[in-house]
N, C-alpha and C positions, 0 to 999 in steps of 0.2 A: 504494500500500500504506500503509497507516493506521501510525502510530508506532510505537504498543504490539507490531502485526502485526513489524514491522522491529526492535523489544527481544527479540522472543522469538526469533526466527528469529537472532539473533546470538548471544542465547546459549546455544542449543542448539548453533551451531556452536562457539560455545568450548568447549563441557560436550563435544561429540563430539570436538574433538583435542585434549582433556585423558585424554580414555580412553585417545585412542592415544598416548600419550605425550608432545604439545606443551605444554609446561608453560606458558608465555606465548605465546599463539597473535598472531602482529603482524595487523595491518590485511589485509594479503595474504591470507589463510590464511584468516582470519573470512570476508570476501567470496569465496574461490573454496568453502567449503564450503557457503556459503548459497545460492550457485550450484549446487549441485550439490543442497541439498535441493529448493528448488524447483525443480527442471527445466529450468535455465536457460544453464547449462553448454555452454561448447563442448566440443566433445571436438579431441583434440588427434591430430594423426595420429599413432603409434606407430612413430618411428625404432628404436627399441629393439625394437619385437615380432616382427621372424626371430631375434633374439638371442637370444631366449625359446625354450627347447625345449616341445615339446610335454608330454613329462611336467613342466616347470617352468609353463607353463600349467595342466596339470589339477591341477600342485598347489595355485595360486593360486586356481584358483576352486573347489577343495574347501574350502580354508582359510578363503574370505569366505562358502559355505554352514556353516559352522560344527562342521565336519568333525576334528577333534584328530588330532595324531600318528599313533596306532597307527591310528585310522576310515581316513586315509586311505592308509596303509600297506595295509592288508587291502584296500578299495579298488583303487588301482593293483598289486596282488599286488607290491609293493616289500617291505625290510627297511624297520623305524622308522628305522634310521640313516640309508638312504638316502633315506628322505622330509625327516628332519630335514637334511642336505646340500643337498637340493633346495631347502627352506626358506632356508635360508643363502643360495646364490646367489639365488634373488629378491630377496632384502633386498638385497644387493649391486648386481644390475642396476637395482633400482628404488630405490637410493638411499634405504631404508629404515633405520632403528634397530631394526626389529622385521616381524613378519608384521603387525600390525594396520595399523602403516605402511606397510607393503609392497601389502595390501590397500585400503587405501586412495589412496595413488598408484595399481593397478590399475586404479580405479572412476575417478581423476582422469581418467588419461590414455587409457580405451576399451579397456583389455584386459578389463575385469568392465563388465557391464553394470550400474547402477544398477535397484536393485530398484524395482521400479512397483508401487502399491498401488491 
């Protein structure tokens, strides 16, 4: 892979976990995202995913289709309260600060599939 190809590709992974809220992404973090855009990613097997309820599942992958609060409330015929609950404990099992974090560990670790274009 040519230089400039390996500049941009880094920093579009910094640019992507500054959205999700890493403010100074380390070495680690740069390289497993750039892994993941390109294709190159292990996936990791999922200790945590019987933890994972099924509605805590379908909320996580409403949430990484771009799906808000009440979308996916109506969706799973939940309350918003109990979609926003459900929200909370994923961020907790996945060791997230947030849903976009919590989606994105999802996509790290093989509970969301990486979208393919």
């Amino acid at each position: 892979m040519k230089q400039s190809n390996i500049d941009n590709l880094d920093y579009l992974a910094v640019k992507l976990l500054k959205k999700v809220g890493i403010k100074s992404p380390n070495v680690k973090q740069r390289l497993l995202v750039s892994s993941v855009l390109t294709g190159t990613a292990t996936i990791q097997p999922l200790a945590f995913e019987s933890a994972l309820t099924q509605r805590e599942k379908a909320c996580l992958l409403l949430a990484a289709k771009g799906k808000n609060l009440n979308q996916t409330a109506e969706i799973l015929g939940l309350k918003p309260s109990s979609v926003k609950t459900l929200r909370g404990r994923l961020t907790l099992k996945l060791k997230a600060a947030n849903i976009s974090q919590a989606i994105f560990e999802g996509i790290r670790l093989g509970c969301i599939p990486p979208k393919r274009t």
